[in-house]
NUTORMI-835955 format. One record per residue (C-alpha): residue in one letter; z, x, y. Coordinates in steps of 0.2 Angstrom, whole numbers, plus 2048, in hexadecimal, padded with zeros to 3 digits. Layout:
AZXY
...
# end
This chain:
X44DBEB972
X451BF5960
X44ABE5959
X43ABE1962
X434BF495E
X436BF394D
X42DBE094F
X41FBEA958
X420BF894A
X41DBEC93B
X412BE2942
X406BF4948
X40ABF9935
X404BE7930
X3F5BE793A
X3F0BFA936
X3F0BF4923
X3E4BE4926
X3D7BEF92F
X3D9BFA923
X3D6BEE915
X3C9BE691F
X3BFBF7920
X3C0BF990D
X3BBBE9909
X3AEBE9915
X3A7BF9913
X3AABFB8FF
X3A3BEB8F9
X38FBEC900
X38FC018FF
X394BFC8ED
X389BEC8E9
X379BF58F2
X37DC068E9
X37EBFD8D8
X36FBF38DA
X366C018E0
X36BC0B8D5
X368BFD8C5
X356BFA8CC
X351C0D8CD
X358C0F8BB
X350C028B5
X33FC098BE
X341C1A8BA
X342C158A7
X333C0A8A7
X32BC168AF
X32EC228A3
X32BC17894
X319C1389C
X314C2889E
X31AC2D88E
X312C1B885
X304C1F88F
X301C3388A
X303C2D878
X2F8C22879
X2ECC2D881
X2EEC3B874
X2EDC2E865
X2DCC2A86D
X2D6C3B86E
X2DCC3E85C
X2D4C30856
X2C4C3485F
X2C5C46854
X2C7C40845
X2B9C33847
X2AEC4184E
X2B0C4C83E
X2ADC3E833
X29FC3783D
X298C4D83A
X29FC4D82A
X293C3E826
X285C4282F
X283C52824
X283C47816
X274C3D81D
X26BC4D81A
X271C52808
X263C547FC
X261C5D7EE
X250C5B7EB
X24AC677FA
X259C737FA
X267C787ED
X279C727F2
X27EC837F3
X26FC85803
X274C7480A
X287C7980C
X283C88814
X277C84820
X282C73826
X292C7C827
X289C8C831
X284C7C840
X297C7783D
X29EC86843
X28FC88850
X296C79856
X2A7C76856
X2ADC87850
X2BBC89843
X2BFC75844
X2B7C74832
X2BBC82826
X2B1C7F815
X2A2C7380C
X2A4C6D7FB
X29BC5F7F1
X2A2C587E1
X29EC4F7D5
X2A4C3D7CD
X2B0C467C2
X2B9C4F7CF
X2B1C607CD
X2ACC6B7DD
X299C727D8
X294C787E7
X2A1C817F3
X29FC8B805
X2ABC9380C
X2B9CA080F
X2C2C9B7FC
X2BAC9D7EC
X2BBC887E6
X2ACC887DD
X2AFC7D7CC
X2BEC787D5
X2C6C677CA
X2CCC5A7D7
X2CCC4B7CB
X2DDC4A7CE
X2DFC4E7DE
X2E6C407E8
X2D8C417F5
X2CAC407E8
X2D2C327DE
X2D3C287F2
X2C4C2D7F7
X2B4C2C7E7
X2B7C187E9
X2B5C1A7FE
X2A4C1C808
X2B2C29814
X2C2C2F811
X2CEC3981E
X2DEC42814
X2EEC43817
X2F5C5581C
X2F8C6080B
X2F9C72804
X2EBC707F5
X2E4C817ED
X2E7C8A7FC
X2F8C887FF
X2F8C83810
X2FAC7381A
X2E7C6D81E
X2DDC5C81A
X2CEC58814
X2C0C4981A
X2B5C4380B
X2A4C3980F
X29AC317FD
X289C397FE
X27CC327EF
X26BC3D7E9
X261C387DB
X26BC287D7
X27BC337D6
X289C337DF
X295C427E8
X2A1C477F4
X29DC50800
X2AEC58807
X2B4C63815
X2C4C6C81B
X2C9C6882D
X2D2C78833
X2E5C70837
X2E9C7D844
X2DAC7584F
X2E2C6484A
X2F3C6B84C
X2EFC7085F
X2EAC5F864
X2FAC5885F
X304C67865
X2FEC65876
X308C5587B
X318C5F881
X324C5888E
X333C5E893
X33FC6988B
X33DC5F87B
X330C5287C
X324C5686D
X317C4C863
X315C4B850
X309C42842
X312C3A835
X307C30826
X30DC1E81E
X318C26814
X324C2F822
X31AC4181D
X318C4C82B
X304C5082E
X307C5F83D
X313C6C840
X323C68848
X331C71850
X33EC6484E
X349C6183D
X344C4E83A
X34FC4582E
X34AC39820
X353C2B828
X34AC2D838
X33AC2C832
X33DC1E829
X343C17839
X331C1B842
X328C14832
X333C04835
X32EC03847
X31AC04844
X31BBF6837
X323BEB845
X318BEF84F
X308BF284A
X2FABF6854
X306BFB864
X30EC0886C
X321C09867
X330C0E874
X340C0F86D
X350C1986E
X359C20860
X365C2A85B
X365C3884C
X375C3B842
X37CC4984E
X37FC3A85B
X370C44865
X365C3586D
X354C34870
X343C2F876
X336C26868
X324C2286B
X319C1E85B
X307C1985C
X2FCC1684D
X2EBC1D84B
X2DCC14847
X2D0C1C83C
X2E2C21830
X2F3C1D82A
X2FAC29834
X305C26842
X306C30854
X31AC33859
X321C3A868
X333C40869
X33DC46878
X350C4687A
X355C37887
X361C4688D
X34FC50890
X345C40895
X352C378A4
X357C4A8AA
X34FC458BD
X356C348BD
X367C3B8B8
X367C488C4
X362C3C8D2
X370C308CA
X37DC3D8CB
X376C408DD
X377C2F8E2
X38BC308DA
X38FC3E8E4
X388C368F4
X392C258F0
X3A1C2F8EB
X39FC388FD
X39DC28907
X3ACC208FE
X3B6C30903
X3AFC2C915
X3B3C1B916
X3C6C1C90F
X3C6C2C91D
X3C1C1F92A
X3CBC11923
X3DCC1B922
X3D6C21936
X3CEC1793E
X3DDC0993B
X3E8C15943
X3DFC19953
X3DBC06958
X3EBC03954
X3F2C12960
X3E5C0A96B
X3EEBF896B
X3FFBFF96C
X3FBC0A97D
X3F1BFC983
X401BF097F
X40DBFF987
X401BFE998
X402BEB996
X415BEB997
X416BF59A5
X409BED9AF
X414BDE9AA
X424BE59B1
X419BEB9C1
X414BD79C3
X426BD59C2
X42CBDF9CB
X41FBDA9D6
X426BC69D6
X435BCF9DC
X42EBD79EB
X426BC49EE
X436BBD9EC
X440BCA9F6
X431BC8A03
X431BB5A05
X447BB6A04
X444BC4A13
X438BB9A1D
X444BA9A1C
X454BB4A22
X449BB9A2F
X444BA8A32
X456BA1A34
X45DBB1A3B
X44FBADA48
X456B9EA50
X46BBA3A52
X462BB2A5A
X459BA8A66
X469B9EA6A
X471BAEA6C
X465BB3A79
X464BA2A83
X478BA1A82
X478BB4A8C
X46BBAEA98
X477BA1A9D
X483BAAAA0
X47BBB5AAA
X475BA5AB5
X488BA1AB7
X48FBB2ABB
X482BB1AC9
X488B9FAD0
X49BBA4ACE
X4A3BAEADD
X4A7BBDAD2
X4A5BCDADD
X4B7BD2ADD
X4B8BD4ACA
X4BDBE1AC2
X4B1BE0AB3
X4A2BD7ABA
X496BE5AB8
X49ABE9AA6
X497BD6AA4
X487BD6AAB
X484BE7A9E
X48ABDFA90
X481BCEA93
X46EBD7A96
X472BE2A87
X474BD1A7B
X464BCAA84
X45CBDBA81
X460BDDA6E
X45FBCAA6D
X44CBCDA71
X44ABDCA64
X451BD4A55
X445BC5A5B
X435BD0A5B
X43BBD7A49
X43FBC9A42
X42EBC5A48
X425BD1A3E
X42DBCEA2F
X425BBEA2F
X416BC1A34
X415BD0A23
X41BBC3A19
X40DBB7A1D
X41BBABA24
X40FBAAA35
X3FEBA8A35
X3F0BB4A31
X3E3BACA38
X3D4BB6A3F
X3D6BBBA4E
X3CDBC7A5B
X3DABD8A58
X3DBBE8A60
X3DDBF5A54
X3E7C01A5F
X3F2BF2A62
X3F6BEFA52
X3FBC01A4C
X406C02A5B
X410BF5A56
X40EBFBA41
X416C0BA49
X423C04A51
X42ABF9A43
X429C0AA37
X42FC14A42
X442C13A3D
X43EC16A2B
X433C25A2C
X442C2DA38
X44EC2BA2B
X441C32A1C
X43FC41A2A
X42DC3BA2D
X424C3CA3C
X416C30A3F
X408C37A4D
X3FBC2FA55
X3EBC30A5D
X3E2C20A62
X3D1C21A6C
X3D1C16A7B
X3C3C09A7B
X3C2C03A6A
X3BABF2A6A
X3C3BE3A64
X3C1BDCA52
X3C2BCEA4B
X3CDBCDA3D
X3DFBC7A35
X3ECBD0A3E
X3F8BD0A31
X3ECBD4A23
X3EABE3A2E
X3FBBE9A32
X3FEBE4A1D
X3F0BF5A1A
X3F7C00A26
X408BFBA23
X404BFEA12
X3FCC0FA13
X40AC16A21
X417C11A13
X410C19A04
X40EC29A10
X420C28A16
X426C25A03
X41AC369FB
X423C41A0A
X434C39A08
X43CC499FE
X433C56A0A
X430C4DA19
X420C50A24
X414C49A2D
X408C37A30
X3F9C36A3C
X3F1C28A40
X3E2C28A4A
X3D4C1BA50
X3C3C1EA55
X3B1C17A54
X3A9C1DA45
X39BC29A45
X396C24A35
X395C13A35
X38EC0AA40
X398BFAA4A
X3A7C02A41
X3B8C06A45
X3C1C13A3C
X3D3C15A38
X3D9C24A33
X3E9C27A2C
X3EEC3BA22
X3FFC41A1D
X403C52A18
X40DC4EA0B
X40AC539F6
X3FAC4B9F4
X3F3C409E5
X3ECC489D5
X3D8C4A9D5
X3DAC3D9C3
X3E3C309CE
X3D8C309DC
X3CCC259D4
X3D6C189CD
X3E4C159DE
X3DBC049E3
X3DDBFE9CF
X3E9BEE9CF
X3FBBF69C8
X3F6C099C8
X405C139CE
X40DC229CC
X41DC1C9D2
X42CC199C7
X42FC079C0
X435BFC9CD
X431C079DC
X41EC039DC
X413BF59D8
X401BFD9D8
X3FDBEE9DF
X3FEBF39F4
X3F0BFE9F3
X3E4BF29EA
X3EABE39F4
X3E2BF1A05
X3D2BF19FA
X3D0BDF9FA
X3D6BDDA0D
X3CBBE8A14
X3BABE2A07
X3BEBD3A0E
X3BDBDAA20
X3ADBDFA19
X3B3BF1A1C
X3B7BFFA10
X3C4C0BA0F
X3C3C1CA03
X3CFC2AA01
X3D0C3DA03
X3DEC469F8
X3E2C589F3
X3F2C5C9EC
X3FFC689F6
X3F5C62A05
X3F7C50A0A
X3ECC41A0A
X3E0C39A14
X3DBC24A16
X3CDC20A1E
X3C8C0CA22
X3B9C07A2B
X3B9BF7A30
X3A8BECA38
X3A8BE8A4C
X39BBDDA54
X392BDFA62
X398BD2A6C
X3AABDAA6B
X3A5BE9A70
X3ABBE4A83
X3BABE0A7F
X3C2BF2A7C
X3D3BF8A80
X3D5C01A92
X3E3C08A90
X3E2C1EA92
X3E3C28A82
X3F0C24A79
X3F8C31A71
X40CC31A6A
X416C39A5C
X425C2EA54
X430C36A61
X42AC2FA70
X42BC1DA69
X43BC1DA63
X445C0AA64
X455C0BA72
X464C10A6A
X474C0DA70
# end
């Protein structure tokens, strides 16, 4: 026994840990492969997503810089379609053209100057005093006397702070000259200063030689702009996206773009911490969530294993004892059919017994026997034998007749009949349980036609689980019979105890096959389903009435028909208690 529980213990311990594993694997393996697709195919459109917006904002600012430079050249040299100094002196023509400037486009240009082929400013207006200024070896003048149009780079010059210049050739009187201006680099400045995302996405102009043309928050190192000079030769005439990283190991965004009109180049810069700040948020989101489910799938893999397998060992403890019940049961067969065949050969001696006494009553009659002494203790003795001959006869009777040993064929019954004589063969027992069995049986009830013993089985049945709840405190069964009020064509058997009564949570499970609430080996749970099925196949239906403390009530209806209905029993009311149908004693 010690053996086959620990046999039942691994193997629960065994089959906890495959369900278990089972749920891991199950649950793990597509949370995980859909999570990391997901999560890989939302990274992957997040960035591009990124990388278009920001290529695309470059690429829109380069356009609007590069339409403002080619506006201010395209004004600068449509002044100098006008310059002649035939009808006005330079001096005039400076003032009145930089006066519609400023009309125009406010403090975008700051000054006018013309100079000559040798690099000398003579004609100036504006807020500086430049006039006679010497540019000949300014690096603008030496790039642009050669041009038709020439756009600066960003420098300090005479003034002293960052500005540059655009220079159109002008001709009068078969000379040539240069007509300059000064384009404000705060206006300029603000165009680029306006591309701000983020916390550290910036923009910047930087010429072809990594120079810094606008104003910049950010400390840029030599190496990296040689690094953004590198990517443009790659790729020129395209929007560059690459990450880099500068020498403090901090990582970032790079966008270049080249203008059109100049050698300069548009960058945007933004730290990759700064740019994938919402995708990392909804990343570590997506984390916490993943880390939550696993935590909920190990919670259910460590307890859900546990309660099936609590399940399957309850449901293996209900399937041994409904085992012992069905064998217990097969001994209550056995018992049954060994009872009915002692019966059965008990049956015939008896009968010889009785037939022998009969003789010998016929031959004390023909014998001359008057003066005997004992010839009337004879005679006594002799109908006593014939009488008890006749009563272990009619018992041994009706033990095969409830052991199916006689036939149960259908047969027009009457009910009164057949609880008389159910009575009768319990009677002894509920005596010696200090039961008394009662009765009230209505006189005419019709005839039915039915099994008799399948009959007497139900009653027999019912009066022996009543007799068995009272058998510590005694008390009392009554049967009664009656037409039913309720059904129609029905006969109704009644049979109540006052005994303890069933729980309210048994009542509806009593007619389940092998429900009891006796101990193991005293009841089956099989007699009370084994009525159901009787009486459902009478067509009939019983139901029962319980309250604990109080007793407990059958009720079985069973259908009549209508031709029956004149074959009732005439006897009187027949009303007895278990005294008045007590056996002869000697």
């Amino acid at each position: 026994m010690g053996e086959s529980l620990n046999e039942r213990k691994a193997f629960y311990q065994e089959l906890t840990r495959k369900i278990r594993i089972l749920i891991i694997i199950v649950s793990f393996f597509p949370m995980i492969l859909t999570t990391g697709t997901l999560f890989y195919r939302f990274n992957l459109t997040y960035t591009d997503k990124i990388q278009a917006h920001i290529s695309e904002l470059v690429q829109k600012h380069t356009q609007n810089i590069d339409t403002f430079l080619l506006e201010k050249l395209g004004n600068i040299r449509f002044v100098a379609r006008y310059f002649d100094t035939i009808q006005q002196t330079p001096t005039e023509f400076l003032q009145q053209h930089l006066a519609v400037l400023k009309s125009e486009y406010g403090d975008v240009f700051t000054d006018l100057g013309l100079v000559n082929s040798t690099g000398i400013q003579f004609a100036y207006e504006g807020p500086f005093k430049f006039e006679n200024a010497d540019y000949s070896k300014a690096e603008w003048f030496v790039k642009a006397k050669d041009k038709p149009f020439y756009i600066s780079d960003v420098f300090a010059g005479l003034r002293g702070h960052p500005h540059f210049i655009i220079a159109v050739k002008v001709g009068s009187n078969g000379t040539d000259y240069t007509l300059r201006s000064t384009i404000n680099f705060g206006s300029f400045n603000s165009l680029v200063g306006n591309i701000h995302i983020g916390e550290t996405g910036i923009a910047f102009i930087i010429n072809g030689k990594g120079q810094l043309q606008t104003k910049t928050d950010v400390g840029l190192h030599p190496p990296i702009i040689a690094s953004m000079l590198g990517l443009s030769s790659d790729n020129k005439n395209k929007t560059v996206f690459a990450k880099k990283q500068d020498a403090s190991g901090n990582r970032y965004l790079c966008v270049i773009s080249k203008l059109k009109n100049i050698d300069w180049l548009m960058v945007f810069r933004q730290d990759i911490d700064d740019a994938f700040h919402d995708l990392w948020k909804t990343q570590m989101l997506t984390l916490v969530i993943l880390v939550f489910g696993c935590m909920a799938i190990l919670f259910v893999a460590f307890t859900l294993p546990r309660n099936i397998v609590t399940l399957i060992s309850s449901a293996d403890k209900k399937s041994d004892v409904m085992n012992k019940q069905v064998i217990e049961s097969g001994k209550l067969a056995t018992i049954g059919e060994l009872a009915a065949g002692i019966a059965h050969e008990i049956n015939n001696p008896v009968a010889i017994m009785v037939e022998e006494a009969g003789w010998i009553e016929d031959l004390l009659e023909e014998e001359d026997l008057n003066g005997a002494e004992n010839l009337d203790e004879f005679i006594r003795a002799l109908h006593q034998i014939n009488t008890q001959g006749k009563r272990c006869k009619e018992i041994t009777h009706k033990l095969l007749s409830f052991a199916r040993k006689t036939d149960s064929t259908i047969n027009d019954v009457q009910i009164n009949d057949a609880v008389r004589e159910i009575v009768s063969l319990t009677a002894q027992m509920a005596r010696y349980n200090n039961v008394a069995i009662e009765t009230k049986l209505t006189q005419g009830i019709p005839y039915i036609r039915i099994s008799p013993s399948e009959l007497q089985q139900v009653i027999l049945n019912l009066i022996n689980n009543a007799i068995d709840a009272m058998e510590k405190s005694g008390g009392t069964i009554q049967i009664e019979t009656n037409i039913s009020k309720i059904e129609k064509n029905h006969l109704v058997i009644s049979i109540e105890d006052n005994g303890p009564g069933i729980p309210k949570d048994n009542l509806d499970r009593i007619f389940d096959p092998f429900f009891t609430t006796k101990a193991v080996g005293k009841g089956t749970g099989l007699g009370l389903s084994i009525c159901y099925g009787i009486i459902q196949k009478m067509k009939g239906k019983i139901d029962v009435y319980s309250q604990v403390g109080i007793g407990t009530k059958f009720r079985i209806w069973i259908p009549f028909q209508e031709a029956l209905t004149e074959m009732t029993d005439n006897d009187t009311d027949y009303h007895t208690t278990d005294k008045e149908n007590r056996y002869e004693e000697n």
